[in-house]
TILUM-588253 format. One record per residue (C-alpha): residue in three letters; z, x, y. Coordinates in pm, whole numbers, padded with zeros to 5 digits, always signed. Last residue first. Example, Ala and Ser with C-alpha at 12.3 -4.5 7.8 and 13.67 -1.06 7.14 Angstrom:
2
ser+00714+01367-00106 ala+00780+01230-00450 
This chain:
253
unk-01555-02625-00898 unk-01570-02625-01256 unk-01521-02233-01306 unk-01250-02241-01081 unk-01081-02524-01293 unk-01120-02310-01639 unk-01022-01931-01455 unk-00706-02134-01331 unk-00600-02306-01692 unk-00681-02014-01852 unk-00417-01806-01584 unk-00145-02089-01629 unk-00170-02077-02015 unk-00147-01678-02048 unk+00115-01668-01762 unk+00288-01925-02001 unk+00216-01744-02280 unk+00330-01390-02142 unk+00639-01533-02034 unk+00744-01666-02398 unk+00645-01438-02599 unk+00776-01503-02976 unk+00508-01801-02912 unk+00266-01545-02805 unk+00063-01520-03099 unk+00022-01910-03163 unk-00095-01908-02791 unk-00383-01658-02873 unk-00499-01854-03176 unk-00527-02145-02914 unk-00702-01983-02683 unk-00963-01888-02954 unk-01011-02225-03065 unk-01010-02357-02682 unk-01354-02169-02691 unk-01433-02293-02329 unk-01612-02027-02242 unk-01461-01941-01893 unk-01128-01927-02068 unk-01253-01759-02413 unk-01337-01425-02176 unk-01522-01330-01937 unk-01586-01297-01547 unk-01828-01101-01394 unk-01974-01322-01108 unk-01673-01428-00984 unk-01587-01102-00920 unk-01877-01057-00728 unk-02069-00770-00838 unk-02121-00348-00782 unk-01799-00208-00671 unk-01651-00476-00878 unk-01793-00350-01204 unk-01580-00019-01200 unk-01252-00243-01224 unk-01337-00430-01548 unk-01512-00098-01712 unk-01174+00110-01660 unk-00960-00167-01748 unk-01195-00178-02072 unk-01202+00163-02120 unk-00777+00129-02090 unk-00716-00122-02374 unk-00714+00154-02656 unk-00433+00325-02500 unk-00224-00021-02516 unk-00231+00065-02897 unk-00087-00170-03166 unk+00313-00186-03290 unk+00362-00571-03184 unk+00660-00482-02945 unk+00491-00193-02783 unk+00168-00403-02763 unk+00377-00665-02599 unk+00534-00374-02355 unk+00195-00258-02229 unk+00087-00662-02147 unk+00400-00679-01977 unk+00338-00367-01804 unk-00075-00431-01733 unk-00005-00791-01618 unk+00244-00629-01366 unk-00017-00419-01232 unk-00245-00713-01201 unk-00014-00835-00975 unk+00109-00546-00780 unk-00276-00406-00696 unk-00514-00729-00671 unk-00247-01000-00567 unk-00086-00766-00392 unk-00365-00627-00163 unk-00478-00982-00124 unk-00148-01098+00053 unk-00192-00742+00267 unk-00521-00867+00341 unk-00367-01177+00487 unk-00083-01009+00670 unk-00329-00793+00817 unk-00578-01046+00961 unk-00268-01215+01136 unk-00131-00918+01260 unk-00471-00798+01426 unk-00654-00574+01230 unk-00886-00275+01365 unk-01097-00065+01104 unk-01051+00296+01012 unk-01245+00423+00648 unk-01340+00740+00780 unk-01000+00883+00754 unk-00754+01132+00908 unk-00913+01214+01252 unk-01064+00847+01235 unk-00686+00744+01244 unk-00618+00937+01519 unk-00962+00819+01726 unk-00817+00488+01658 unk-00470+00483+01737 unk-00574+00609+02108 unk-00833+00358+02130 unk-00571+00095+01994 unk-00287+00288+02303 unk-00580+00266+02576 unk-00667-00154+02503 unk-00238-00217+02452 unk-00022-00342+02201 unk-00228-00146+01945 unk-00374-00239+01598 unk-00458-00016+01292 unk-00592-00110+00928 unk-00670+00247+00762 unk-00860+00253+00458 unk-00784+00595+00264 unk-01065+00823+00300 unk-00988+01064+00002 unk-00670+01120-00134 unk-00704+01441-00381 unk-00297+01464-00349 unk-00098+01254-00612 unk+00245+01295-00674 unk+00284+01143-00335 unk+00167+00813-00452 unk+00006+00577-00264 unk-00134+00189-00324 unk-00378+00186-00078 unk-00432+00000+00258 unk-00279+00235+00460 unk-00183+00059+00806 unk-00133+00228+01089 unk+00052-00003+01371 unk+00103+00003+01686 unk+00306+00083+01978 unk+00336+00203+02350 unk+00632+00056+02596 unk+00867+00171+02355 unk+01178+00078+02167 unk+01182-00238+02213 unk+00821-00328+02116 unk+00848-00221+01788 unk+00886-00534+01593 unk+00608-00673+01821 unk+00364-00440+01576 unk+00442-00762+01326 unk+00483-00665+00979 unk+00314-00740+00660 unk+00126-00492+00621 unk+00359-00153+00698 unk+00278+00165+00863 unk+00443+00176+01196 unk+00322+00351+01498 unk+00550+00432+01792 unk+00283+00598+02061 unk+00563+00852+02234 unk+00800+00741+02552 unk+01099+00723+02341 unk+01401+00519+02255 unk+01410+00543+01864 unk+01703+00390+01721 unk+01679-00016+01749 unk+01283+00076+01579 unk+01424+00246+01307 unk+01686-00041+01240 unk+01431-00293+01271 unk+01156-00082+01028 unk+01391-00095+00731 unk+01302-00402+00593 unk+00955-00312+00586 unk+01001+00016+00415 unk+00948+00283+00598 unk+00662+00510+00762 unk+00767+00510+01091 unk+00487+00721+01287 unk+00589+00871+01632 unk+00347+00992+01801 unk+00299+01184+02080 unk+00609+01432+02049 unk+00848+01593+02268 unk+01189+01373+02192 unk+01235+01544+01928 unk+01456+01338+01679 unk+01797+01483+01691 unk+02020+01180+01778 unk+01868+00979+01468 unk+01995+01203+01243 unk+01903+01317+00903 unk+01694+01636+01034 unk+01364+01835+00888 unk+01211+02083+01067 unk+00802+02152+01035 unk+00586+02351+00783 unk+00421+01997+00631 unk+00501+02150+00306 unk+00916+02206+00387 unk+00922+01930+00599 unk+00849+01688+00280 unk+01151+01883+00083 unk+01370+01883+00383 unk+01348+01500+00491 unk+01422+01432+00101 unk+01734+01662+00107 unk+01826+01520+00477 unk+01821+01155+00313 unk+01832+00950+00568 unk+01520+01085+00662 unk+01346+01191+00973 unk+01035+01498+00945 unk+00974+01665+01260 unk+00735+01874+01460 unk+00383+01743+01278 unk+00112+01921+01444 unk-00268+01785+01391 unk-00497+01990+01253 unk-00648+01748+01023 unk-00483+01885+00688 unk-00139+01813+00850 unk-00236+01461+00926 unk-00328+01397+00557 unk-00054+01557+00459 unk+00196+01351+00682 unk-00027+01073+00527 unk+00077+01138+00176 unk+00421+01231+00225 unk+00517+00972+00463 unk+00342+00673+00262 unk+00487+00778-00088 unk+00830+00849+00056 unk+00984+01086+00337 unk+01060+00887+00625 unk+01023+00880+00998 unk+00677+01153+01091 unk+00710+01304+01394 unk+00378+01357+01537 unk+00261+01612+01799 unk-00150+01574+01850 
């Protein structure tokens, strides 16, 4: 199929490779940034432009991989006949109903990096405004995964709630906890087997089924040599007592 591909971040650059890699033919690369447009276009072999009045008006699909906030003002400048797909959770496909009759969305549910390139099958969300255009979105999704199901808005902006509870979330536990260690002069490096282990056990077990620690024990003496640590820590003890308190009263339901 001919895809343009609008933007040139994590998203573009890892599924315009992805589409690439399936034979597809990607014609255009959009960016506001004509330097960023240029350096994606440059490894998908296709032109790059920075203006909104050049997009080729020849292709199938049009995939707007932005960020959310920016998906309005993409969608008030592309007037086309093409599929318009969008790649974001936590938007509604109705966004882009004014600029075509045929939209969608495509919906990576990964955290992606275009540094990194061994992507295997990526889970792809997709939904179409019409029965042809979600059978259409489907067999190009399956042409670039085999990890494709179909989510409605609704079921969407739920998993993309769980994505960032389980990806941006813990993330964020990992940089404060990274910076404590900093401050107290031991070794984050030493942590990461046992982010490692914590991760590889949930392709196995129920989370709830693996949990550990002095919260789920009840050793309050532990907890409370913990919070005596953190008092020169302010917001990691209080995500420290807020997160005990949690894993204690979902224990007891």
């Amino acid at each position: 199929m001919k895809i343009v591909i609008i933007g040139s971040g994590n998203v573009a650059t890892v599924l315009g490779r992805k589409i690439k890699n399936a034979g597809h033919h990607v014609l255009q690369v959009y960016s506001r940034n004509l330097i960023h447009a240029t350096q994606l276009a440059s490894g998908l072999n296709c032109s790059p432009t920075d203006d909104w009045n050049t997009i080729d008006p020849e292709a199938e699909i049009y995939l707007i991989a932005l960020q959310d906030g920016a998906i309005a003002e993409a969608a008030k400048m592309l007037v086309h006949k093409g599929l318009m797909l969008h790649t974001a959770g936590a938007v509604s496909k109705e966004i882009l109903k004014t600029c075509s009759a045929n939209y969608g969305v495509l919906y990576p549910l990964q955290s992606l990096r275009k540094e990194k390139k061994d992507y295997q099958n990526i889970p792809l969300l997709i939904d179409g405004n019409t029965v042809d255009n979600l059978t259409l979105i489907e067999e190009f999704a399956h042409s670039i995964s085999a990890s494709v199901q179909k989510a409605n808005d609704e079921y969407r902006l739920k998993l993309h709630l769980g994505a960032v509870f389980v990806n941006n979330f813990t993330n964020h536990l990992y940089s404060l906890t990274a910076t404590y260690c900093q401050k107290e002069n031991i070794s984050f490096k030493l942590l990461k087997p046992l982010i490692e282990e914590t991760a590889t056990r949930l392709q196995n077990y129920d989370p709830r089924l693996v949990q550990t620690g002095p919260a789920i024990r009840n050793d309050q003496e532990t907890i409370e040599k913990h919070l005596q640590l953190l008092v020169d820590h302010p917001q990691l003890k209080y995500i420290y007592e807020i997160m005990t308190m949690s894993i204690q009263q979902k224990q007891s339901l």
